[in-house]
N, C-alpha and C positions, 0 to 999 in steps of 0.2 A: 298476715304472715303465715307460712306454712308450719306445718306441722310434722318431724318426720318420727314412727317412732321404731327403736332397732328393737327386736326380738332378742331376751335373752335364753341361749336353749340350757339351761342349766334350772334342773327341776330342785325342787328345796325340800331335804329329808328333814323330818320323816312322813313331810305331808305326799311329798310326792307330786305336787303342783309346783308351777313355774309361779316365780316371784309375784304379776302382776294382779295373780286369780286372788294369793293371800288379803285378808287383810290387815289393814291398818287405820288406828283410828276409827275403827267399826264400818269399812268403807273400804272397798276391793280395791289393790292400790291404783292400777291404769284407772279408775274412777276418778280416785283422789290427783293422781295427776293431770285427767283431761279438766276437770274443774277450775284446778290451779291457772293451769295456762289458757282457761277460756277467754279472761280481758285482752290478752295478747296474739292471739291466732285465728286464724277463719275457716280453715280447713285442714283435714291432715292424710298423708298419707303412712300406711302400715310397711315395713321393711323385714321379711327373713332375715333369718339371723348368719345366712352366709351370703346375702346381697349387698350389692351395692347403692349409693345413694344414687340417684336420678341426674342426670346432668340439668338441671334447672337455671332459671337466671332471678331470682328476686328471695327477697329475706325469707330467712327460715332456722327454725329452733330444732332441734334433733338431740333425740336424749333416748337410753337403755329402758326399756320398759321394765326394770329391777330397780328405779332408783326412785328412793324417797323420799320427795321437797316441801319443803313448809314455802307460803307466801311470802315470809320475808326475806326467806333465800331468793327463790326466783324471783321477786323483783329487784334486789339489789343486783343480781348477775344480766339480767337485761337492759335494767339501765346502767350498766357501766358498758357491757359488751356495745349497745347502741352507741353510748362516747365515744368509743375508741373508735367506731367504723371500718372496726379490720376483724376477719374470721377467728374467734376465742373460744376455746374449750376450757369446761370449769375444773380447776386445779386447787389443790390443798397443798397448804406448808406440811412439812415431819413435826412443826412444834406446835399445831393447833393442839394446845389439851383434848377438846372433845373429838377432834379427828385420831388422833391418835390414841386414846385411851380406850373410844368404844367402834370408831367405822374401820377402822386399819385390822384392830387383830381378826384373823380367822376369814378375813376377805380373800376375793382375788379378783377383784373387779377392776381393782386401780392399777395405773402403769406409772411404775418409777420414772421420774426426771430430776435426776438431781437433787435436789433438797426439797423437790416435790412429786406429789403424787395426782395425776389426772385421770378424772371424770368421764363415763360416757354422756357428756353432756357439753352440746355446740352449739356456736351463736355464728349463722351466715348471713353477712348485710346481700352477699349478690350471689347465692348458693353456694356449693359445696366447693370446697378449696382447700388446699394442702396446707402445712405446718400453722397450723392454728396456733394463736399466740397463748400461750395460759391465765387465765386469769384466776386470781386467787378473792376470793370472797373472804370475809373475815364473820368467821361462824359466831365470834361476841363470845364464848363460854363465860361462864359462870360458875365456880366449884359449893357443890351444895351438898352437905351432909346428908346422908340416908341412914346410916347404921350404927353401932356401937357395938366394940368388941369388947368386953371384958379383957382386963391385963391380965388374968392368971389365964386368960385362954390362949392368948395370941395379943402379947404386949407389943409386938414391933405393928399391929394395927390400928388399933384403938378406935377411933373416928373412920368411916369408909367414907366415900363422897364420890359423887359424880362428877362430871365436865358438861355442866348441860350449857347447848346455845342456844341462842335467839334467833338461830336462823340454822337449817336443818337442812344438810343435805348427808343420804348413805345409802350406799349398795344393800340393798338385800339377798345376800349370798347364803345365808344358812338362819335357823329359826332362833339366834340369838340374835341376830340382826331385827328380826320383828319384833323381839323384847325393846330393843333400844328405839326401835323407830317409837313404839307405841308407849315406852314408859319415859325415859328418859328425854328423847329430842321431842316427845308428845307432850304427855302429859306435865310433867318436870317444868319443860320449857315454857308452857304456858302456865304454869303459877309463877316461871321466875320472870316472862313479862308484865304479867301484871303486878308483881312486885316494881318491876321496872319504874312500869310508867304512874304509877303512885307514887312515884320518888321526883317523877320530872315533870306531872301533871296535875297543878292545884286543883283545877276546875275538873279533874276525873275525881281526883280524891274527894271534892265537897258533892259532887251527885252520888258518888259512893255510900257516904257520911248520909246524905238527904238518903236518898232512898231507905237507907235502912232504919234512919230515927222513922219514918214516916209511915214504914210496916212494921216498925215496933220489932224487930228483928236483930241480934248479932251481926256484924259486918259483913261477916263471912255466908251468913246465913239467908242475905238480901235476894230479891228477882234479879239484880243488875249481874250477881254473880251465880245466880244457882237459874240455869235457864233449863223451864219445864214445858214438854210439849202438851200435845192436845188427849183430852179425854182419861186423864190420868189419876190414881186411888193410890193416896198417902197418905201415910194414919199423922196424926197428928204429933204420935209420939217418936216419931222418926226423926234423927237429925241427917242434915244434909247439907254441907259447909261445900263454898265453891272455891273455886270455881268448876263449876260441874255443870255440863248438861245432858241431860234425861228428857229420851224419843218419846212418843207417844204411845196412848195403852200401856203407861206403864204401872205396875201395881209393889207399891211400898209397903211392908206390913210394920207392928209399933216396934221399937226398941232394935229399928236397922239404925245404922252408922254409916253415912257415906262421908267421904273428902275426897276429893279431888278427881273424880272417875266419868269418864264416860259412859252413858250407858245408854244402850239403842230403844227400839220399839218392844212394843208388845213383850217385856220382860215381866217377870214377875220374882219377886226379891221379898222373901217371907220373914218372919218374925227373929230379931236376932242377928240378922247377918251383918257380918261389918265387910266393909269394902273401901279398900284404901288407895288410891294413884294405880287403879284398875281401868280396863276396858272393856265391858260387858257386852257381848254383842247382839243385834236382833235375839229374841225370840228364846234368849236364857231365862231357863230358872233357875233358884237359888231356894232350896227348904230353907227351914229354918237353922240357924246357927251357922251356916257355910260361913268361912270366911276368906276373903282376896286382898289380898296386899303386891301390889305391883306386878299381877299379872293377867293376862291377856285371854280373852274367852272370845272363840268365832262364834259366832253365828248357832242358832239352835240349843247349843250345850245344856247341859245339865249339871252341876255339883250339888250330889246328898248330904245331909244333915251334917254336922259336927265335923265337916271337913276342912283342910286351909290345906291353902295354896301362895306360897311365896315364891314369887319371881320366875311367874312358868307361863308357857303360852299354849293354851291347849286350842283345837281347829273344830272345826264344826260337827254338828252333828255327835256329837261325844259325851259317854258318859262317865262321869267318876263318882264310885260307889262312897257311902258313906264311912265318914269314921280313917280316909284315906289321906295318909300323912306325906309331901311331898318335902325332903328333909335339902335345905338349900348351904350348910357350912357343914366342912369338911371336921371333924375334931380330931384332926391333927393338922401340923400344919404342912400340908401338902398339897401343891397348885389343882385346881378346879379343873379338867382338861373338859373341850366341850368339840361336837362334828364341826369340820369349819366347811368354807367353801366347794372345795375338793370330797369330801363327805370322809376325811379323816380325821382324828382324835388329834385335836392341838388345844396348846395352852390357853385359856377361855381370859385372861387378865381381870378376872374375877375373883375375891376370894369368898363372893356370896355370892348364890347362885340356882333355880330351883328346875326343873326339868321339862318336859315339851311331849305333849301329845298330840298325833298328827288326827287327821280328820277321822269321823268316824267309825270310833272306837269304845270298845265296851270296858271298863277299868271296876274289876268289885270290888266288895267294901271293904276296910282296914287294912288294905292293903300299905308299904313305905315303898317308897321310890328313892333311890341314891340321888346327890346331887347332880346336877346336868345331863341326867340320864336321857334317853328318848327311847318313843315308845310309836312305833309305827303305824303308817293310817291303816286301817281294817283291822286290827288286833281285838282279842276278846282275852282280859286277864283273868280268870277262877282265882280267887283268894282258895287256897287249900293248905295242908302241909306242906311245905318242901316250896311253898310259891308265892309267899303272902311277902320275901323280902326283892324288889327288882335294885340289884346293882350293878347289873348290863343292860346296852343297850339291847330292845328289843325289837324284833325285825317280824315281817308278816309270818314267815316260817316258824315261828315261837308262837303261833296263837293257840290258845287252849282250844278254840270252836273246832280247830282239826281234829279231835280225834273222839269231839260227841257225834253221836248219831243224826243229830239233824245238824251237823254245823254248817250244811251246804246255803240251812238260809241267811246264815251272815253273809252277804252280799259284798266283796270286793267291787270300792267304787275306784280307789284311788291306787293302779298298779305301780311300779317304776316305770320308769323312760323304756323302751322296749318290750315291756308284758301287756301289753295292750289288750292281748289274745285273754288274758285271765278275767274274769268278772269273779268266781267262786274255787275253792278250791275242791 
């Protein structure tokens, strides 16, 4: 089967990269997508984003190189689009919980029909062909508790909770989107599967059970659910509860805390740190004491000592200085607004929520960041007077390295869409 894939030309603030470069999952997403659809395709071809498809005659899958599927989405959408033998595009109901509470707001990827919303993503048994029929997929949600509000704070909340499914499909249109792919339709979704199939699989649950009496281990704590790759130093005194797997070269120091997190190669995660329903990506460290609770680290990063980070997705390359508090509930009760699609301030349907640093960026120490703040790729923040508090967004033009003397060698990698011409200021 062919492959076709569309081009989305919509760059994601405040990395300033197109959806497919991001990651997700610790894994650049057209990655994670060509993998997915490998059992199913044989070749593929690439589509600009103002072209048209090919006049071809034999099957073919064609999807938005911005969209982010789990295995059990795309296969249920291909085996039913194959049933039907007619041209379907994948469509969501208004009343999917998980579609509507986290891929709906702040998008603009989706096209209303009626009491649904459709997908860049199509199924042609004899190539491309008009009025595709819609097919709705049933995302499975699952509503699971993440938070606890105090009633003298905010009593009409109390309980917060997610809508996570068992099968994952969202536009990635702005970097709140990359929260949800990577924590929520991610991470989330795979401990509420295997909760799942522990409920409906005896013989999973007794090699569960066996493997871990047999390593003398906690349930959680067993190989079958904590899967560690090659050449890896982890002190003994670390715990590490799964389901989690950890790349290779990886280095654990005593008195870490992990649950439920991804975490890539060649990391190094020092004394202390706790990490919770995170994404750690290649080639991070973590001093000691850092802490992560449901957010998202690209590639390279760095977080210094005594810092946390709740509910933020920071991009590659990036430093965040020590003692740097990312603050994610509002204390009062006033809606969370966050960039959407379009890169304006809308209602984020959040009422927790922590901030987004894009690629390549310098952040010093003790610095606070307001909730859903962003903070732009190439920025260099100076903790000083007058600047240790960020409660606007912050854009390249706000960087401190403009007006030292040598800020020319902070290198702009990552312009907007049209500044191409820039590398340094």
């Amino acid at each position: 089967m062919l492959k076709a894939i569309l081009h989305a030309a919509h760059s994601i603030p405040p990395f300033n990269e197109p959806a497919r470069d991001l990651r997700i999952q610790n894994k650049p997403l057209w990655l994670n997508q060509r993998d997915l659809l490998a059992p199913y395709t044989s070749r593929e071809l690439e589509i600009p984003a103002d072209a048209n498809l090919p006049a071809i005659s034999e099957p073919m899958i064609v999807y938005r190189d911005n969209l982010y599927f789990d295995e059990g989405y795309i296969r249920a959408f291909i085996h039913e689009a194959k049933r039907r033998k007619r041209a379907c595009r994948a469509a969501f109901s208004a009343d999917d919980p998980a579609f509507r509470e986290h891929a709906l707001p702040l998008s603009v990827s989706y096209t209303p029909a009626g009491n649904l919303y459709l997908a860049d993503l199509w199924y042609y048994p004899n190539g491309p062909a008009e009025d595709a029929e819609p097919l709705v997929i049933d995302l499975q949600a699952r509503e699971i508790g993440y938070y606890h509000v105090p009633t003298y704070m905010a009593s009409e909340c109390g309980d917060l909770v997610y809508q996570v499914p068992l099968r994952a499909l969202i536009a990635i249109d702005c970097w709140l989107h990359v929260f949800f792919a990577d924590i929520v339709f991610g991470l989330f979704a795979r401990g509420a599967r295997f909760e799942d199939r522990l409920k409906r699989d005896l013989g999973y649950k007794l090699k569960i059970l066996g493997k871990a009496a047999y390593e003398g281990r906690q349930l959680l704590e067993c190989s079958e659910l904590v899967k560690i790759g090659h050449n890896c130093v982890i002190d003994p005194r670390a715990v590490i509860h799964g389901p989690t797997t950890i790349g290779d070269n990886v280095t654990i120091g005593a008195g870490a805390v992990i649950e439920n997190c991804i975490v890539g190669s060649n990391v190094n995660i020092s004394q202390g740190c706790q990490l919770m329903l995170s994404v750690v990506g290649d080639g991070t460290f973590l001093p000691f004491r850092a802490s992560l609770f449901m957010t998202t680290i690209m590639e390279n990063g760095m977080v210094a000592q005594n810092t946390c980070l709740q509910m933020c997705v920071i991009g590659r390359n990036t430093f965040i200085g020590a003692g740097t508090t990312f603050t994610d509930y509002n204390l009062i009760p006033k809606p969370i607004r966050a960039r959407d699609g379009s890169d304006k301030l809308a209602n984020a349907n959040r009422p927790v929520l922590g901030g987004c640093v894009g690629h390549n960026c310098r952040i010093g120490a003790g610095m606070l960041i307001y909730p859903a703040r962003t903070i732009e790729s190439d920025v260099v923040l100076i903790a000083r007077e007058g600047t240790r508090v960020i409660d606007h967004d912050i854009q390249y033009e706000d960087s401190d390295h403009h007006g030292l003397e040598e800020g020319s060698r902070h290198v702009r990698l990552y312009p907007r869409r049209g500044e191409s011409d820039l590398v340094s200021w």
